[in-house]
Backbone as a chain_set.jsonl record, in Angstrom:
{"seq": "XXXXXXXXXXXXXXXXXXXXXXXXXXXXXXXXXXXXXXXXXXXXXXXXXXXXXXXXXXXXXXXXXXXXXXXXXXXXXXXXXXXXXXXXXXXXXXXXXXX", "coords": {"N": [[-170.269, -91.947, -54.768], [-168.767, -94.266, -56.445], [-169.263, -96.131, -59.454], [-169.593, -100.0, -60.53], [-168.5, -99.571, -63.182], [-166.617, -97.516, -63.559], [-165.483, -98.023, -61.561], [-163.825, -100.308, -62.434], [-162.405, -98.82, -65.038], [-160.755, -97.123, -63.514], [-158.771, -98.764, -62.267], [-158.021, -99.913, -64.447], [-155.899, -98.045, -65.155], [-153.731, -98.485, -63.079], [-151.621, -100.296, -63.039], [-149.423, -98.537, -63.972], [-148.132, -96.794, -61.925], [-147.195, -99.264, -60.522], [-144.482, -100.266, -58.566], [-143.104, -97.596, -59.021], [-140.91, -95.332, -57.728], [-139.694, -93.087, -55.08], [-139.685, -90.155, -52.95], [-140.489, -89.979, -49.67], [-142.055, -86.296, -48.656], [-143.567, -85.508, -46.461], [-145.566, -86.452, -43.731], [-148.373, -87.489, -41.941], [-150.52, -88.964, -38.85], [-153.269, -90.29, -39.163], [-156.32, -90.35, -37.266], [-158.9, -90.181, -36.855], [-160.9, -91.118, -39.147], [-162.28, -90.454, -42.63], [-165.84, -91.392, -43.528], [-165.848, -94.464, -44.406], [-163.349, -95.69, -44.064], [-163.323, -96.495, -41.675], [-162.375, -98.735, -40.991], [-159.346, -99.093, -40.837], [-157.973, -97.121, -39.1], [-155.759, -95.928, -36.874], [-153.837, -94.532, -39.142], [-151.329, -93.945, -41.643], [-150.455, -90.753, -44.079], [-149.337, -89.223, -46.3], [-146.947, -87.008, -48.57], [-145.489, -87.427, -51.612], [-143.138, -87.427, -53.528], [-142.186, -88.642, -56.417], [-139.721, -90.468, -58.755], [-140.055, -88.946, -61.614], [-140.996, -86.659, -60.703], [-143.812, -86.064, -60.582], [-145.722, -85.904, -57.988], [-147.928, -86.726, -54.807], [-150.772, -87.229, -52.69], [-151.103, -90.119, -50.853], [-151.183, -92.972, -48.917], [-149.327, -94.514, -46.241], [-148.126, -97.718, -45.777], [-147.01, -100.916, -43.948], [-144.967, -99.862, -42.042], [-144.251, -98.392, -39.089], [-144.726, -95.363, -37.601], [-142.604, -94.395, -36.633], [-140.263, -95.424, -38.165], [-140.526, -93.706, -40.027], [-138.954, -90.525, -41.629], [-137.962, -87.725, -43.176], [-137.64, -87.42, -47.185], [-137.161, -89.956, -47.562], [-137.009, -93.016, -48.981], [-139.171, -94.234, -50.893], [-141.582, -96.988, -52.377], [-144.139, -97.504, -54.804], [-147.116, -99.679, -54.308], [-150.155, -101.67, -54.861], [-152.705, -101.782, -53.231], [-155.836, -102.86, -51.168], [-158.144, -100.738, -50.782], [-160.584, -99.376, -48.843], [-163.732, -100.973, -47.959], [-165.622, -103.487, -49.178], [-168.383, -102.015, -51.535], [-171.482, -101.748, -51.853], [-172.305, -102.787, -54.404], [-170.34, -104.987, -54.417], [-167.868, -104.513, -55.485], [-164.851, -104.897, -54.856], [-161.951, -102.092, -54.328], [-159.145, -101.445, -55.527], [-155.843, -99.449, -55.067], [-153.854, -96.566, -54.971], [-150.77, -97.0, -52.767], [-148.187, -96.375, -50.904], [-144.534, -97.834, -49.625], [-142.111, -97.819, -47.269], [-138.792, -98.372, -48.504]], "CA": [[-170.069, -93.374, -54.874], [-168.301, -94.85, -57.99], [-170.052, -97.15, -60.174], [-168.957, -100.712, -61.231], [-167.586, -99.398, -64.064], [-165.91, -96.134, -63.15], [-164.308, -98.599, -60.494], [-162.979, -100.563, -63.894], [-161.537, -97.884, -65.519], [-159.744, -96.567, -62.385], [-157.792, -100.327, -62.231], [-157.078, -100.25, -65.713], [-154.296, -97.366, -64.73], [-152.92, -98.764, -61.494], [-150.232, -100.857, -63.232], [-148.568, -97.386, -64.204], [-147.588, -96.483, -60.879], [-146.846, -100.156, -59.73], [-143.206, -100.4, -58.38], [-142.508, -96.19, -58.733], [-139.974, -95.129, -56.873], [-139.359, -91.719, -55.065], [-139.0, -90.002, -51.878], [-141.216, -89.125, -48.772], [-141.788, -85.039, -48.575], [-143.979, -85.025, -44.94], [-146.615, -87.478, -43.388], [-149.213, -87.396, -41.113], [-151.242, -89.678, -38.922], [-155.29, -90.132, -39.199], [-156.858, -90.981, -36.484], [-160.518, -90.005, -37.115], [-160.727, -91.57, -40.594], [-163.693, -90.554, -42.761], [-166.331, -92.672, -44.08], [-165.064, -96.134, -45.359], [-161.725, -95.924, -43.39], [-162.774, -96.478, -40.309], [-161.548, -100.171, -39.998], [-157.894, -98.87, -41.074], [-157.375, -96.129, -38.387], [-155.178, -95.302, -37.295], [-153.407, -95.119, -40.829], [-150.152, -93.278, -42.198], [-150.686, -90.141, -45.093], [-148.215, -88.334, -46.747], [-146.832, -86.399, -49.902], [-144.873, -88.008, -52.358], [-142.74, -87.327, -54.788], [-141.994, -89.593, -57.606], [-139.046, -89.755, -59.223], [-140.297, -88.294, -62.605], [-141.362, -85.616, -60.951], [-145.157, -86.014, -59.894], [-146.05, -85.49, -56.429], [-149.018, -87.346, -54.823], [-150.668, -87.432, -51.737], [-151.088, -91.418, -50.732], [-150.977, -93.898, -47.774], [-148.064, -95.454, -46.274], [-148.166, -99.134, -45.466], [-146.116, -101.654, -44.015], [-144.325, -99.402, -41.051], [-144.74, -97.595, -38.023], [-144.801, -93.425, -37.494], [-141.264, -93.879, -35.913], [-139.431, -95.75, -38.818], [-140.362, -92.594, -41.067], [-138.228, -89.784, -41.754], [-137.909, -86.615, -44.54], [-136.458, -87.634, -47.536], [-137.107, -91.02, -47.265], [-137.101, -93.61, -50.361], [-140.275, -95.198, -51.028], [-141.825, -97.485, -53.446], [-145.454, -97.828, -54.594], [-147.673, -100.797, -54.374], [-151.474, -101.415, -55.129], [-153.481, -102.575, -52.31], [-156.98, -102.503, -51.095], [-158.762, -99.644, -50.531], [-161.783, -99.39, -48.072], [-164.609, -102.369, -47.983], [-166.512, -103.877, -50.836], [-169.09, -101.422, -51.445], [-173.08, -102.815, -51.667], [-172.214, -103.805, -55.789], [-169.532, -106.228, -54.022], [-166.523, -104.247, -56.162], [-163.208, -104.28, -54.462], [-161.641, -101.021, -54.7], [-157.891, -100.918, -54.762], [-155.423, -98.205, -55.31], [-151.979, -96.577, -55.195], [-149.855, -96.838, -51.419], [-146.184, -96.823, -50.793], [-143.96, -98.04, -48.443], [-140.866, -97.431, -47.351], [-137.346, -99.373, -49.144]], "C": [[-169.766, -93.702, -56.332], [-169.194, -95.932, -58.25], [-169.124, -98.534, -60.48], [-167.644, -100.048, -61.988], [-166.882, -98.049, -64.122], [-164.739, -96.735, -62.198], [-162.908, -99.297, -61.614], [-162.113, -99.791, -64.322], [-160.299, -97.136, -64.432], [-158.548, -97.402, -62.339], [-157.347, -100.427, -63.427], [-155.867, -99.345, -65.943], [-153.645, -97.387, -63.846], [-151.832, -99.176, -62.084], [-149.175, -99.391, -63.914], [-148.027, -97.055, -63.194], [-147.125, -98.062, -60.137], [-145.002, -100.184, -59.788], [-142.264, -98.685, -58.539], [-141.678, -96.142, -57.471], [-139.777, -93.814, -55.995], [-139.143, -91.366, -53.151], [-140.396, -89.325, -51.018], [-141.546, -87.992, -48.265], [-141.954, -84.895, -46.707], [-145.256, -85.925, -45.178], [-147.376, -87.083, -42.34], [-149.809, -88.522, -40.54], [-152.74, -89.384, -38.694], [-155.416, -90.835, -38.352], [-158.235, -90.904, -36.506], [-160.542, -89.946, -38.436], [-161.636, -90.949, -41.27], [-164.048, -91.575, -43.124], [-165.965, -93.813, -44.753], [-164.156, -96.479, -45.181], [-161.672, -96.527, -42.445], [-161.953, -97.546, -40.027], [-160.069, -99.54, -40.319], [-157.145, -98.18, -39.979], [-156.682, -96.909, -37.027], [-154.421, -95.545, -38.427], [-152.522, -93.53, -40.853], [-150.884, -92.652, -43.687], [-149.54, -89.474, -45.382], [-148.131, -87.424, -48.255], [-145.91, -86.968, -49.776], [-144.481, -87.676, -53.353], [-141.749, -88.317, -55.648], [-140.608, -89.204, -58.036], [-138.892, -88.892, -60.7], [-140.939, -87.106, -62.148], [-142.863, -85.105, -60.249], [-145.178, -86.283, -58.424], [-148.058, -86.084, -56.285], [-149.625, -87.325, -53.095], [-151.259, -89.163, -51.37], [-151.086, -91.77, -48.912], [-150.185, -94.574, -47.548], [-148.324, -96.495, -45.831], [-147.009, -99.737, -45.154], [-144.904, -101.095, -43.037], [-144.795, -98.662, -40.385], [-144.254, -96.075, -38.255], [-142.857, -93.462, -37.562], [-140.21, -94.167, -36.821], [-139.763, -94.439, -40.152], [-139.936, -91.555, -40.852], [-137.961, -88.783, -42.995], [-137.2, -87.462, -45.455], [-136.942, -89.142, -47.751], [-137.875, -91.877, -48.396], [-138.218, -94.497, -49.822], [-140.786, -96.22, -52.401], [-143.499, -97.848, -53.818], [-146.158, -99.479, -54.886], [-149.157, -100.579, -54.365], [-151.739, -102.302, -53.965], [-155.05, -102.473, -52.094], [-157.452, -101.549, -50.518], [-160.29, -99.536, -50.181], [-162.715, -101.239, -48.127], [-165.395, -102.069, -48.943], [-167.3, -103.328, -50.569], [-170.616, -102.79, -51.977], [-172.833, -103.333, -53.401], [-171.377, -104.932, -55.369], [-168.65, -105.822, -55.223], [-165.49, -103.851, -55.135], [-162.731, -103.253, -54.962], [-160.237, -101.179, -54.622], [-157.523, -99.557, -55.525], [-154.0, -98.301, -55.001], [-151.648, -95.938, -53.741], [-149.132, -96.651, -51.563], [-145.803, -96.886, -49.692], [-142.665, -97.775, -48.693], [-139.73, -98.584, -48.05], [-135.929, -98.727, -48.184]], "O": [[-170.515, -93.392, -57.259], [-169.794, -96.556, -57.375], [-167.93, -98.313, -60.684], [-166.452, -99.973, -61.693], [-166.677, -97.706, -65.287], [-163.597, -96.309, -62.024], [-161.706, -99.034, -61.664], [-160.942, -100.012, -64.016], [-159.176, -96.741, -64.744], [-157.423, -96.901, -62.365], [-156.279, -101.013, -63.606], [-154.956, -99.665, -66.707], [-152.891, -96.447, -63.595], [-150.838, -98.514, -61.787], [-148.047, -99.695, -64.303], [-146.854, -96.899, -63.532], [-146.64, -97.907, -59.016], [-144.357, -100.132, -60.835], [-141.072, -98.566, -58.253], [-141.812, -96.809, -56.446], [-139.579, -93.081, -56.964], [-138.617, -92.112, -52.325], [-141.148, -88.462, -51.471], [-141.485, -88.144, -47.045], [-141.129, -84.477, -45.894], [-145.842, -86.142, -46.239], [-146.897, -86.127, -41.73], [-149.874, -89.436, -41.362], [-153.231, -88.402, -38.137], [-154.845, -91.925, -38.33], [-158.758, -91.9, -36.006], [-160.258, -88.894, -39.007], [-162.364, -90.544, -40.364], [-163.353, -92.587, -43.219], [-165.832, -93.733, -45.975], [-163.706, -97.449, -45.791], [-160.666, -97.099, -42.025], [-161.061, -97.554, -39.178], [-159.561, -99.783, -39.225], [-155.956, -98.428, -39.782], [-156.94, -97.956, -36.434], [-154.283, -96.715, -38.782], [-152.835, -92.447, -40.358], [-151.596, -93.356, -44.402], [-148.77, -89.198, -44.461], [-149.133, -87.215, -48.938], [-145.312, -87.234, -48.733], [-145.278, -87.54, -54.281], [-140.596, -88.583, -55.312], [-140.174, -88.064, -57.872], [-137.862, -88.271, -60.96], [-141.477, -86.411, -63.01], [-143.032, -84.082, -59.584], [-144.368, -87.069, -57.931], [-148.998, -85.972, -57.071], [-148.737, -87.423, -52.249], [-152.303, -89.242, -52.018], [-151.007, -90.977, -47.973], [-149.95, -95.448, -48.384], [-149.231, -96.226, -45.043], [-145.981, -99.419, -45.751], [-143.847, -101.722, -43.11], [-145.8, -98.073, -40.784], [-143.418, -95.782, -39.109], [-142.093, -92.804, -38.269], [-139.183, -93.504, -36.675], [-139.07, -94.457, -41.169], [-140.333, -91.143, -39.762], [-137.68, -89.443, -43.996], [-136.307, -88.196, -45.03], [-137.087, -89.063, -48.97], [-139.031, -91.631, -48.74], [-138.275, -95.198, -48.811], [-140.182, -96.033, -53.457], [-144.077, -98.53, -52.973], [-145.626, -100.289, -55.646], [-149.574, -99.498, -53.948], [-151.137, -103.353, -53.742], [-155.599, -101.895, -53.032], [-157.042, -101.5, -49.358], [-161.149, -99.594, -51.061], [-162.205, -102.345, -48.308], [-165.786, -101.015, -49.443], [-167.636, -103.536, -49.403], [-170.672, -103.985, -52.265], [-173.288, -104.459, -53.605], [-171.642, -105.982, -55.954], [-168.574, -106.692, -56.091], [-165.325, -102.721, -54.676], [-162.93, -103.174, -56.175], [-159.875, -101.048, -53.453], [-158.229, -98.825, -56.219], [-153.228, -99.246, -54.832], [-152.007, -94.808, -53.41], [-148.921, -96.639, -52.776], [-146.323, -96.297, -48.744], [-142.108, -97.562, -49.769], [-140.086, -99.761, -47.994], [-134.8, -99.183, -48.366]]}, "num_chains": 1, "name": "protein.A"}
């Protein structure tokens, strides 16, 4: 479990990846989430590669299984990530969806 301030520091490097660009390698779907997912499931995973180069594995948002395809240009966005833990800190993080 992250702390307050471990959650802080995590958010103070999100705007680096906001609006990246790159391409979809291979996805998966989750259906048996673990802990802190469950409300999301089923939920889109994949690998990602950036176009500088870095490779990530992430969550896709914002389309269904069937509109994804190899190859396939994405863009990242910060959203929320799981439910407010018992300090009451929102967690977000780094998604992408398809363009």
């Amino acid at each position: 479990m992250n702390s307050p301030v471990q959650i802080w520091r995590q958010h103070k490097t999100l705007h680096n990846y906001l609006g990246k660009r790159g391409k979809l390698l291979v996805w998966t779907k989750i259906l048996v989430p673990p802990l802190g997912f469950e409300q999301q499931a089923p939920y889109l995973v994949g690998i990602v590669k950036f176009n500088d180069g870095e490779k990530l594995p992430v969550q896709i948002v914002d389309c269904n299984e069937s509109e994804l395809k190899p190859n396939q240009k994405i863009e990242a966005v910060i959203r929320k990530i799981g439910k407010a833990k018992s300090e009451d800190v929102i967690e977000y993080g780094i998604k992408v969806k398809p363009i």
